[in-house]
C-alpha positions as CSV (number, residue, x, y, z in Angstrom):
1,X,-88.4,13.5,-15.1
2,X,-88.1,10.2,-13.6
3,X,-91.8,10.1,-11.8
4,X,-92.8,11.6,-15.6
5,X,-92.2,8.3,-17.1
6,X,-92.9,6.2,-14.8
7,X,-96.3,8.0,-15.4
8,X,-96.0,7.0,-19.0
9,X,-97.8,3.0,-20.0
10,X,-95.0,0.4,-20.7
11,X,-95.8,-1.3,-23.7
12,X,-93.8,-4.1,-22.5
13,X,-96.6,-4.5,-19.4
14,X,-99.3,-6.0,-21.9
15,X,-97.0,-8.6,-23.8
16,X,-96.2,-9.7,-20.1
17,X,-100.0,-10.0,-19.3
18,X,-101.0,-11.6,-22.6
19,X,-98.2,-14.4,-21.8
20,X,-99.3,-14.4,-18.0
21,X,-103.0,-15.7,-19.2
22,X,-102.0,-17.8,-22.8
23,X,-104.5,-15.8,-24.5
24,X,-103.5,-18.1,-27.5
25,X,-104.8,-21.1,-25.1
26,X,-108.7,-19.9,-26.1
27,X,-108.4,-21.9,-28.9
28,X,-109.2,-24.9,-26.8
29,X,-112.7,-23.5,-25.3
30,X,-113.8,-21.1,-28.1
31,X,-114.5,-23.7,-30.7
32,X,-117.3,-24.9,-28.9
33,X,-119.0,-22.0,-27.7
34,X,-119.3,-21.2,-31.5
35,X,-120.9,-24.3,-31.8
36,X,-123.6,-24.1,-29.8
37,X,-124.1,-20.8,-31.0
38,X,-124.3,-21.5,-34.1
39,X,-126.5,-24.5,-33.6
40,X,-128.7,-22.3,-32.0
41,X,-128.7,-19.5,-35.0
42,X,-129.5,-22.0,-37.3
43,X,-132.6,-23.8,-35.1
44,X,-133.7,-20.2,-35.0
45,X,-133.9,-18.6,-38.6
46,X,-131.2,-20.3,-40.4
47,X,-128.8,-17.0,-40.5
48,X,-125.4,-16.4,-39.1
49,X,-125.9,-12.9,-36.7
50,X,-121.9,-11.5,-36.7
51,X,-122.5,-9.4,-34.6
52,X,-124.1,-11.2,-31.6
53,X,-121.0,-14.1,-32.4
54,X,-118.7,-11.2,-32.1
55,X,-120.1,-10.2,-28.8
56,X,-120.1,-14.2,-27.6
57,X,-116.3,-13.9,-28.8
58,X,-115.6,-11.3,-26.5
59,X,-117.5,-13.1,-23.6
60,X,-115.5,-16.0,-23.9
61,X,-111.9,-14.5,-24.3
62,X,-113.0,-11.9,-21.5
63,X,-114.1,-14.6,-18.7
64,X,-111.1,-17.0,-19.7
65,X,-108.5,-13.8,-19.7
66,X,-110.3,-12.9,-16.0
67,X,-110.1,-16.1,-15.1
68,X,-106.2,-16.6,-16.1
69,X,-105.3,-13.7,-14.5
70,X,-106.5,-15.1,-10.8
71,X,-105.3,-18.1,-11.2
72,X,-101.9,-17.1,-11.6
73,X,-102.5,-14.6,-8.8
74,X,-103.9,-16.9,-6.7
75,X,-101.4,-19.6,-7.4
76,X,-97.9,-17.7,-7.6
77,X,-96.8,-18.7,-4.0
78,X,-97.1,-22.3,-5.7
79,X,-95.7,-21.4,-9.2
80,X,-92.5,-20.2,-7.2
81,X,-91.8,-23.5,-5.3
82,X,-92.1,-25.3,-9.2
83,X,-89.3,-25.4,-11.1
84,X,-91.8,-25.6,-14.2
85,X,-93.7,-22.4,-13.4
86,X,-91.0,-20.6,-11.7
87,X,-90.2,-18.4,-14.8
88,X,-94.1,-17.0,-15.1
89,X,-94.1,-13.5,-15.0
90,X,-96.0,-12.8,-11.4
91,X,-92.6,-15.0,-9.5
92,X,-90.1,-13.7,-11.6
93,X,-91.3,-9.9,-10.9
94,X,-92.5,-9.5,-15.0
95,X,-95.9,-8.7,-14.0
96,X,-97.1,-7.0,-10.5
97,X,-99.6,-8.6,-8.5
98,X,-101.6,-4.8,-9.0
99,X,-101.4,-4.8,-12.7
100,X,-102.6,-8.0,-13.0
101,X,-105.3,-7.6,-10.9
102,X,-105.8,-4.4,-13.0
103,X,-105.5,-6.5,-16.4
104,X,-108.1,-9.2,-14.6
105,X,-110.6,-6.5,-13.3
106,X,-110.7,-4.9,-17.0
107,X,-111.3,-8.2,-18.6
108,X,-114.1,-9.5,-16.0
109,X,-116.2,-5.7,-17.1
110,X,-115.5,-6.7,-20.8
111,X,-116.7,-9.9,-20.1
112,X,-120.0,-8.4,-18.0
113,X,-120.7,-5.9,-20.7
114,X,-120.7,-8.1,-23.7
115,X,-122.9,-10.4,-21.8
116,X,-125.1,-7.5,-21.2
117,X,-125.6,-6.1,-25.1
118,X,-126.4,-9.7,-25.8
119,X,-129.3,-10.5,-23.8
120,X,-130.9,-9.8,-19.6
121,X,-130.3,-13.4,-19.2
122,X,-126.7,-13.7,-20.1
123,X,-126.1,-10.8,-18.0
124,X,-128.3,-12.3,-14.8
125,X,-126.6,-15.5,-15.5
126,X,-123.0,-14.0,-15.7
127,X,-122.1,-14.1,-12.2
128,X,-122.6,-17.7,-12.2
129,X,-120.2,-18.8,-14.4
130,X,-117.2,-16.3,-12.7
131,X,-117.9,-17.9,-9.3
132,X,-115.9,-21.7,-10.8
133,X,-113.4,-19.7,-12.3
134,X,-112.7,-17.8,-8.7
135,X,-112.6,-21.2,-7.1
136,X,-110.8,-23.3,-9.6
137,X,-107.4,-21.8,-8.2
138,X,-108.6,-22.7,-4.7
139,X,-109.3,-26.3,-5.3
140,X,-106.4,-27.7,-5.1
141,X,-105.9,-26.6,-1.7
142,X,-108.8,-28.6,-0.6
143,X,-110.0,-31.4,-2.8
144,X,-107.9,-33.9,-4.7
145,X,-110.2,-33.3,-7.9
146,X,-109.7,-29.8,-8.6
147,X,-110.1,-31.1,-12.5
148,X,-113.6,-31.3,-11.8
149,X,-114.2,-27.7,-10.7
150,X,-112.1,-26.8,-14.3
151,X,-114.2,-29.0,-16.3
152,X,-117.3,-27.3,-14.4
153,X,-115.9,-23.8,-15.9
154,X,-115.2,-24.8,-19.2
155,X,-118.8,-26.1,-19.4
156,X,-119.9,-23.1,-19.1
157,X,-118.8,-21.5,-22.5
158,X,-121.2,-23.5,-24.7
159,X,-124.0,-23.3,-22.3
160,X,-123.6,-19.7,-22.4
161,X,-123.2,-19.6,-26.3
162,X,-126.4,-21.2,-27.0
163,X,-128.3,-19.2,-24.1
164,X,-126.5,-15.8,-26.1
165,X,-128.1,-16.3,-28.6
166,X,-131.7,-18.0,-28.0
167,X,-132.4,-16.2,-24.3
168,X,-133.9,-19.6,-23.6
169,X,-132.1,-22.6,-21.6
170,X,-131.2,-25.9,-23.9
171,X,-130.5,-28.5,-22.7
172,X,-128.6,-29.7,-25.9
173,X,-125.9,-27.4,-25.2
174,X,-125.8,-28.9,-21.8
175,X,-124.6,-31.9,-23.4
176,X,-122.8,-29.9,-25.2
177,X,-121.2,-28.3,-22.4
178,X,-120.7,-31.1,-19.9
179,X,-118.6,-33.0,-23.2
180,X,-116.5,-29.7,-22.9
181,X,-115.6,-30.0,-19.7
182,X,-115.3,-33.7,-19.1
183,X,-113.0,-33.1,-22.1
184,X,-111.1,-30.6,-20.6
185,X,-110.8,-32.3,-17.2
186,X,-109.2,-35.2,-18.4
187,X,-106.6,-33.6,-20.4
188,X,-105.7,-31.8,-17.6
189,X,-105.5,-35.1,-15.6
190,X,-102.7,-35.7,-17.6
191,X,-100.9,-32.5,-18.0
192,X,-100.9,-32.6,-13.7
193,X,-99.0,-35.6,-14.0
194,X,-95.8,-33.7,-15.0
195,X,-96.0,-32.2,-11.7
196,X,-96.5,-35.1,-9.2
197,X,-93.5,-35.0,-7.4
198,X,-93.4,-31.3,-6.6
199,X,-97.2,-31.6,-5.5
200,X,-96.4,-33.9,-3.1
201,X,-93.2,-32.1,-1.5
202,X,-95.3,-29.0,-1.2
203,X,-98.8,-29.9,-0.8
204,X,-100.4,-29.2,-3.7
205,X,-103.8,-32.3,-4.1
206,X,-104.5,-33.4,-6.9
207,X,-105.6,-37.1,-8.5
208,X,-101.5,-37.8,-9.8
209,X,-100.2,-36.7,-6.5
210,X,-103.2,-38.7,-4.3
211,X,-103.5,-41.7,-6.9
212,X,-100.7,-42.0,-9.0
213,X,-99.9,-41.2,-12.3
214,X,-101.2,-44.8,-13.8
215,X,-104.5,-44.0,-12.0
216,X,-104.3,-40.3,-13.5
217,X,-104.0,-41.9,-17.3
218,X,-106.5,-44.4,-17.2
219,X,-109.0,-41.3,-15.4
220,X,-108.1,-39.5,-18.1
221,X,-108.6,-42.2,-20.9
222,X,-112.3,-42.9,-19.5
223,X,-113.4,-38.7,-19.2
224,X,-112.5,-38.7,-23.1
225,X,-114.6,-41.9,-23.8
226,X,-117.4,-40.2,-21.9
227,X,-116.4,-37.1,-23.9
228,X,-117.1,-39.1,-26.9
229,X,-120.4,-40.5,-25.5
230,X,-121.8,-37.0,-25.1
231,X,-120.7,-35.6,-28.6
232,X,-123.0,-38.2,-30.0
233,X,-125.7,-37.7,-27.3
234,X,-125.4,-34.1,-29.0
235,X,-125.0,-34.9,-32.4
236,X,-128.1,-36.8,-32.3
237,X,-130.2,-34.5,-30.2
238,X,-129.6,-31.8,-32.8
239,X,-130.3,-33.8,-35.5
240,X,-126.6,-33.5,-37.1
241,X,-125.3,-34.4,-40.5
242,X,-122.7,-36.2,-42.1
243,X,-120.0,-33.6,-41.7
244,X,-120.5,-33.6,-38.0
245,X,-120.2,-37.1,-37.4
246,X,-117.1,-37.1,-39.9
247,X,-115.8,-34.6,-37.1
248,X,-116.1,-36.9,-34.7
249,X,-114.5,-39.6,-36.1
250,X,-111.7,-37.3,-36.4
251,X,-111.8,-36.4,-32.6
252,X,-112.1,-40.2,-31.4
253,X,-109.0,-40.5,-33.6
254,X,-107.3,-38.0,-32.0
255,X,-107.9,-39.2,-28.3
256,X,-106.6,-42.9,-29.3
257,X,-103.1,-40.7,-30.6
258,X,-102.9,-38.7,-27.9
259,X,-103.5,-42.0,-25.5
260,X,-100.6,-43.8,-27.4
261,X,-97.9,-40.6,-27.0
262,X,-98.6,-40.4,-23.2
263,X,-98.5,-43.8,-20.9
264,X,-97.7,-43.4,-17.6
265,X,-93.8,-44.1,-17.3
266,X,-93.6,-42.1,-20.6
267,X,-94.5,-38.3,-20.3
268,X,-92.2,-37.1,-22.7
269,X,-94.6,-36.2,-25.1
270,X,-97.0,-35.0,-22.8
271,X,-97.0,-31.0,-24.4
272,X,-97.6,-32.4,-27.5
273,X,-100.7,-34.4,-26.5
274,X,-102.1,-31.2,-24.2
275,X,-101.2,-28.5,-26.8
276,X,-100.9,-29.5,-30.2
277,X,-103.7,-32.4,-30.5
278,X,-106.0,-30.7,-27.7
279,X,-105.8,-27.6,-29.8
280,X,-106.4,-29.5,-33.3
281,X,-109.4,-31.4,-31.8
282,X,-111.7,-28.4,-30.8
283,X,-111.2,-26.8,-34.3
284,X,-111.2,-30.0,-36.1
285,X,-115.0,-30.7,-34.5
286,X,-115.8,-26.7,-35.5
287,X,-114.8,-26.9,-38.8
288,X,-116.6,-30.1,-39.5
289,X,-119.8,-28.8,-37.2
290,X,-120.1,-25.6,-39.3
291,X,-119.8,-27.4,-42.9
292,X,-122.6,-29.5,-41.1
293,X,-124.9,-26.6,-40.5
294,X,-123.6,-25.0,-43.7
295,X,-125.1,-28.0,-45.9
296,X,-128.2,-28.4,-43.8
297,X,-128.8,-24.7,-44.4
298,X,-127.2,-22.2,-42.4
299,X,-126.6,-18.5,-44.3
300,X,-123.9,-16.8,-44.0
């Protein structure tokens, strides 16, 4: 009876997987892969195709789940000597190492056959973009930048938006892409500053713990002004309205507010400047970048 149920799933076993990779946290990424692929719908014939944005969906949550998964894997020796990341489900025995290496291997063949229904390139170009995500984890075991290897992931998602849905390189959603992740670099300069001391009792490298905190803020505070450089090194090489560079406005607001809430001897708002205005800048910029393409044309 016993080995019967054991037999049986646990429903409990995917709410613990779902918190182990923040599935919520694709709000971050996903905004801009819809832009460039919407960009690129519209430079093509001017129609939305749901179905191939449906697949690019699935792409995008599929890598980032996968590449959750092995971080926390990877890094649950570390999350156990934390006191912020001792409760996360692989240290406190929530999750098992096997099931999430089950849930990660499930999500990386998601994310392989999506990008194979979409086009031969995505699919020839998939192994590429799980190879950061692999080493991400690593990084900070070796390098005092591991934000850079992140922000080379996240590139990845608009790049592989835009190439979903043309089949061709651009070299817009480069830019694109590369705003993404110097984006996503930076704020994550600043949300590794909450963990500087611990780093440095147990070895853990990265720019707070080498550098300093100041030096990880004012890092931070020039990755979004590039950010903000290569938004309008895209908004002009895709020709973009008024609605986008209304969007924009809005995001350069919303890196001077989250710049104000966080200064170095102050990190008591830091979760509100990594979640909450992080999260409201990439669907700000969406909304604005679709009534953009909307106005100039785009069908729904």
């Amino acid at each position: 009876m016993t080995s019967a149920s054991a037999a049986l799933p646990q429903p409990g076993r995917t709410k613990a997987f779902l918190r182990l990779v923040m599935i919520e946290h694709s709000v971050f990424a996903l905004p801009f892969a819809y832009i460039a692929s919407l960009t690129a719908m519209y430079q093509w014939d001017r129609n939305i195709h749901w179905g191939r944005l449906l697949l690019v969906t699935v792409c995008m949550v599929g890598l980032r789940t996968f590449a959750m998964a092995v971080n926390r894997i990877i890094d649950r020796e570390i999350d156990a000597r934390n006191p912020r990341t001792a409760h996360r489900e692989l240290v406190t025995g929530a999750m098992s190492v096997k099931h999430a290496w089950t849930g990660a291997l499930i999500a990386l063949v998601v994310f392989l056959g999506a990008a194979a229904l979409l086009n031969p390139l995505c699919l020839a170009l998939a192994p590429i973009a799980v190879i950061p995500m692999v080493v991400y984890p690593y990084g900070k075991r070796f390098t005092n930048f591991p934000q850079a290897i992140l922000g080379l992931a996240q590139a990845m998602g608009p790049v592989g938006g835009w190439l979903a849905i043309s089949g061709q390189w651009s070299w817009d959603a480069v830019v694109l892409g590369l705003a993404v992740g110097v984006w996503i670099g930076g704020f994550d300069l600043i949300y590794a500053c909450q963990d500087v001391e611990t780093d440095r009792e147990i070895g853990v490298m990265s720019v707070p713990a080498r550098f300093g905190i100041p030096a990880a803020i004012r890092g931070a505070r020039a990755c979004h002004t590039i950010t903000t450089a290569l938004f309008v090194w895209y908004g002009l090489a895709t020709h973009a309205g008024a609605f986008f560079w209304l969007g924009l406005l809005i995001v350069a607001a919303a890196f001077c507010y989250e710049h104000t809430i966080v200064r170095p001897h102050d990190l008591s708002r830091l979760n509100r400047a990594f979640f909450s205005v992080n999260g409201f800048i990439g669907i700000a910029l969406f909304v604005c970048a679709l009534l953009d393409l909307l106005v100039r044309g785009l069908t729904v």
